[in-house]
N, C-alpha and C positions, 0 to 999 in steps of 0.2 A: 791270498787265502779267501776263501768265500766267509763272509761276514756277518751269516746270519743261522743262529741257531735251530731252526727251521733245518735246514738241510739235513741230510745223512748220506753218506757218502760210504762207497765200497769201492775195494780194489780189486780193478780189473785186472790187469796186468804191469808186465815190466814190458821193453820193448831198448833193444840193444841200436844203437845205431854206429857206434863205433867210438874211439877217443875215452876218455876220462870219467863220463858221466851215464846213466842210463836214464829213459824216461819210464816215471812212473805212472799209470793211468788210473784214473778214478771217475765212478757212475757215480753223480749225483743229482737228484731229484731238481728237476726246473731248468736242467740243463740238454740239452739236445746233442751236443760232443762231447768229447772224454774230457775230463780234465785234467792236467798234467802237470808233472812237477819232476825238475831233474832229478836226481842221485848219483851219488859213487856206485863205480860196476860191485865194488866187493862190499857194497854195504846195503840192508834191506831197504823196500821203500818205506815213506814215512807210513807210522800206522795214525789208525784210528782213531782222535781223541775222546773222552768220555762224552763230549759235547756232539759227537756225529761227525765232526768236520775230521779233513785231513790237520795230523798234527806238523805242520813245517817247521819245528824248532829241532825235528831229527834230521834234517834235511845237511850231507855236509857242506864248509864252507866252499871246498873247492869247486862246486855246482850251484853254489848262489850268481 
């Protein structure tokens, strides 16, 4: 997870590549490629925290 309150991050997209889990992508500021973070195919990507960052505690286990 990016670690500093500084960021704000947005989601770009979802992106399927097959099996179990999907990737979820996010722009964020200071960064120059997507950032990414797996997911379940049937469940959303993680959102937004109040703090800007992606929240990774929606993230499921079977994608950790």
């Amino acid at each position: 997870m990016i670690n500093t309150t500084e960021k704000r991050c947005q989601f770009v997209r979802e992106r399927y590549l097959g099996g179990l889990c999907k990737t979820c992508w996010y722009k964020c500021p200071g960064y120059g490629a997507p950032v990414t973070f797996p997911q379940a195919k049937d469940k959303p990507c993680p959102p937004i925290g109040s703090n800007g960052l992606v929240d990774t505690s929606f993230i499921e286990l079977k994608c950790r």
